[in-house]
C-alpha positions in Angstrom: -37.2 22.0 -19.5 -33.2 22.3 -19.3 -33.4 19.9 -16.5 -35.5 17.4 -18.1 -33.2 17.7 -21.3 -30.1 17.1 -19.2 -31.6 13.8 -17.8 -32.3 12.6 -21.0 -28.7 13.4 -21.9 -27.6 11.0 -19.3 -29.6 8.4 -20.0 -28.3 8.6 -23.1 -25.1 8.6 -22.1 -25.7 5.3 -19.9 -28.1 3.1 -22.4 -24.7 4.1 -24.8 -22.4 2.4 -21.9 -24.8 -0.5 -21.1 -25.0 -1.0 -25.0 -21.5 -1.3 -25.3 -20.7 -3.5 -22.5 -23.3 -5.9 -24.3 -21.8 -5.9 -26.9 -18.2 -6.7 -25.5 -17.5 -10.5 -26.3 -15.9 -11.5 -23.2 -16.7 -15.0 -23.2 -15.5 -15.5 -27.0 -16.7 -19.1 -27.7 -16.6 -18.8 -31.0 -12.0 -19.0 -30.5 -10.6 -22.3 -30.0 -9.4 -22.6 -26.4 -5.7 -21.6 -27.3 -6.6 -18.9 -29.1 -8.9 -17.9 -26.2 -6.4 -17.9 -23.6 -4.1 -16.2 -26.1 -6.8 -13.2 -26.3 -7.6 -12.9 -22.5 -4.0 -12.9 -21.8 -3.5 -9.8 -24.2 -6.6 -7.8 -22.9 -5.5 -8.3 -19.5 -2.1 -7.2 -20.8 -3.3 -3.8 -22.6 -5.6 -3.1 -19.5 -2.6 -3.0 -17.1 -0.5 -1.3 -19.3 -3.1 1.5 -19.6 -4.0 1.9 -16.1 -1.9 4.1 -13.8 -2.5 2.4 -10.8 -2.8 -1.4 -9.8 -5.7 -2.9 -11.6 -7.3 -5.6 -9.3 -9.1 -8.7 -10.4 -12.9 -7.8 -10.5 -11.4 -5.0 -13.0 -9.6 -7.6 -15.0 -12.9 -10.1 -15.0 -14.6 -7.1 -17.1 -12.5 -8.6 -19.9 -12.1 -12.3 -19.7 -14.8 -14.8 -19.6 -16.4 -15.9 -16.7 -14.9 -19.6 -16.5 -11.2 -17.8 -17.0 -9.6 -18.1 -14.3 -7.1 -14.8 -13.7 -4.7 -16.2 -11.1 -3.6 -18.8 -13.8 -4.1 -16.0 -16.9 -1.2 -14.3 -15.1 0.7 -16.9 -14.4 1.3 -17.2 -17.5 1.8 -13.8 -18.6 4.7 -13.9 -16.2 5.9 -17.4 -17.3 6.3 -15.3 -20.8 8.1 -12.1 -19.1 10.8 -13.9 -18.0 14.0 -12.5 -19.6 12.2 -9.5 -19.9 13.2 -5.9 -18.4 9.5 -5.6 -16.5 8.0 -8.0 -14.5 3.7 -8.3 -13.9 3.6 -7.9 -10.4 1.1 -7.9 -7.1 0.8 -4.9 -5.4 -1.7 -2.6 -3.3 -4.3 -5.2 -3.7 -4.0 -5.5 -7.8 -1.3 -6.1 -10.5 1.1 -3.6 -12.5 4.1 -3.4 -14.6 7.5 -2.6 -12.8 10.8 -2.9 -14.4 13.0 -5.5 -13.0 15.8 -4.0 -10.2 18.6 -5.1 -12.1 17.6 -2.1 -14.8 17.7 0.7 -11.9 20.8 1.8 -12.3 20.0 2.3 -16.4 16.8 3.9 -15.9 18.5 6.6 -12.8 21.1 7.6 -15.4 18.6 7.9 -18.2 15.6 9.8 -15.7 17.7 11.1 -12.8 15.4 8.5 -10.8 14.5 4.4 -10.9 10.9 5.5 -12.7 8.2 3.1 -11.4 10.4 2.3 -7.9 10.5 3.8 -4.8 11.3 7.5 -5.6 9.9 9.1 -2.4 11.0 6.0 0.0 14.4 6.3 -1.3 14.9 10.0 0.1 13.5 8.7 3.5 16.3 8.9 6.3 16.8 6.1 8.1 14.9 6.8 11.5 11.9 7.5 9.0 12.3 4.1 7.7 12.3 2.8 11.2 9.7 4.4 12.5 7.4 3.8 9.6 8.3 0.1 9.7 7.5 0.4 13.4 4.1 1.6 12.3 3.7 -0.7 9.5 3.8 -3.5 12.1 1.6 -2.4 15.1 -0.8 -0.5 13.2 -2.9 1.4 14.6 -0.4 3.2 17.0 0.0 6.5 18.5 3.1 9.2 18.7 3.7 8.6 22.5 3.6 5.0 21.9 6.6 5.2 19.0 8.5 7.6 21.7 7.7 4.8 24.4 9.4 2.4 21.8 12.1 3.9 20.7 12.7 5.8 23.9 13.4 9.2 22.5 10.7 11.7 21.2 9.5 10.9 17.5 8.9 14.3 16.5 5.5 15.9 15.0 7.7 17.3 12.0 9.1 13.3 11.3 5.7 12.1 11.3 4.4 15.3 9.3 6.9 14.4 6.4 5.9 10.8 6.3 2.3 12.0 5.8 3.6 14.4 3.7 4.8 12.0 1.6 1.9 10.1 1.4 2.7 7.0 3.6 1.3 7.6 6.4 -2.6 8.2 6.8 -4.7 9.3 10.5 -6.3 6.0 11.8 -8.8 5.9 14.4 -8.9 8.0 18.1 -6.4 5.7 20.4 -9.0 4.6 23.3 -6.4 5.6 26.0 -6.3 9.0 27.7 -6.8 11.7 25.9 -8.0 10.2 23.0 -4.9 10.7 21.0 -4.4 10.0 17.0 -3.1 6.6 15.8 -1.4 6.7 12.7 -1.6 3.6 10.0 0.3 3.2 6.4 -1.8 3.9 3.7 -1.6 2.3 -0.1 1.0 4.4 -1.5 3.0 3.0 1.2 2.1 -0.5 -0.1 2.8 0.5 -3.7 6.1 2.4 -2.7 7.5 -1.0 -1.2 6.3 -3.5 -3.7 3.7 -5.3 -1.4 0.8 -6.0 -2.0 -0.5 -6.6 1.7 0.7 -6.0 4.7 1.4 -10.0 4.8 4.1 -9.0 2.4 5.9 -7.5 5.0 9.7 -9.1 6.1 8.8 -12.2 8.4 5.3 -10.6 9.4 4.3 -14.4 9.9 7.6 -15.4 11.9 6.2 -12.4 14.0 2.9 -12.9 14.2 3.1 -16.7 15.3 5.4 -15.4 17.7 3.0 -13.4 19.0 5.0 -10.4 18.7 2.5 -8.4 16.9 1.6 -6.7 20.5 1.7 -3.3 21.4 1.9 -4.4 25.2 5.2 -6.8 23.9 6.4 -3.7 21.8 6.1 -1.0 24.4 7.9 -4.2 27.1 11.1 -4.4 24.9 10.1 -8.2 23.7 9.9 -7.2 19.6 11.3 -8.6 16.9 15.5 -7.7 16.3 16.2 -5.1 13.5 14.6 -2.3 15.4 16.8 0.2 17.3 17.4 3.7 18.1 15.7 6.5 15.0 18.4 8.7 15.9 21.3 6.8 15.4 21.9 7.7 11.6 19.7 10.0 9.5 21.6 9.3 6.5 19.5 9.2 3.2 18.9 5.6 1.8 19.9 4.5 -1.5 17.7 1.2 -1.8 
């Protein structure tokens, strides 16, 4: 009996949901078309601004109309941010609010830290940064491969603190021998450098028409220049 009343309980719960959803206007074609826009440009708004992570687009097209198209919607949003302290922006696959750089320096000396930036990637030391740019870029790759690379040992307790601080995930069993683990970025990485794919990444199309995007070219010494030796300062960046 208690099991039967707690089903009916949920249905309840889900007619109330599916009720509601009905009785959402997305489309609202009763608005002039200005007026429209004006409306799906505010929902979208109030939707990012109340999510605490990115908010993609089949999220957003919950509630805007089915012939509004979203890419435009925040175009324009960001045509009327300019001049504003924040910014709409892509990232991890959907869109938030960031403030703009040029307010770090007021939001560090009113927070102690650039709130919505790169808090944990800005205590990274600099043969972190190098090695989990290494990784960013041939993805999936392996411990002994970065030591190949870099030609010193990357340590387990380097890599531990880059999991550690959520950057760096376990990707699949390497297929060499052994079976080693690979290790791959994850989405906080994406949202902790402002990208929004792994595209984003400096020149990763210089690179990859280059055909530089090789494990086999990596582990040769025929890679892209900016990489060099992890060990060489492990000094804390600012930016």
């Amino acid at each position: 009996m208690a099991e039967a009343a707690r089903k009916r309980r949920g249905q309840g719960r889900s007619d109330d949901h599916r009720s509601g959803d009905r009785l959402f206007d997305r489309e609202l074609d009763h608005l002039p078309p200005e007026v429209r826009w004006r409306e799906w440009m505010n929902r979208v708004q109030a939707t990012i601004f109340a999510a605490s992570e990115p908010v993609t687009r089949s999220v957003l097209a919950r509630v805007v109309g089915a012939s509004c198209n979203i890419d435009l919607l925040i175009d324009d949003i960001r045509e009327e941010l300019r001049g504003r302290p924040y910014d709409l922006v892509a990232v991890a696959g959907g869109f938030r609010h960031l403030t703009r750089p040029a307010y770090a320096d007021a939001i560090r000396s009113a927070f102690g830290t650039a709130v919505g930036g790169s808090e944990r990637a800005g205590h990274l030391t600099q043969s972190e940064v190098l090695v989990l740019m290494c990784i960013a870029y041939f993805q999936p790759i392996t411990r002994g491969e970065l030591s190949s690379f870099f030609g010193k040992e990357i340590s387990r307790d380097l890599i531990g603190h880059l999991r550690g601080a959520g950057l760096l995930a376990s990707g699949p069993l390497s297929p060499t021998a052994g079976a080693p683990y690979t290790y791959v970025t994850t989405k906080e990485f994406l949202l902790e450098f402002g990208l929004d794919t792994l595209r984003d990444l400096p020149n990763f199309e210089a690179v990859e028409d280059a055909g530089l995007l090789s494990k086999d070219k990596l582990l040769a010494g025929d890679i892209m220049p900016g990489f060099s030796d992890p060990g060489e300062s492990d000094a804390a960046i600012d930016e």
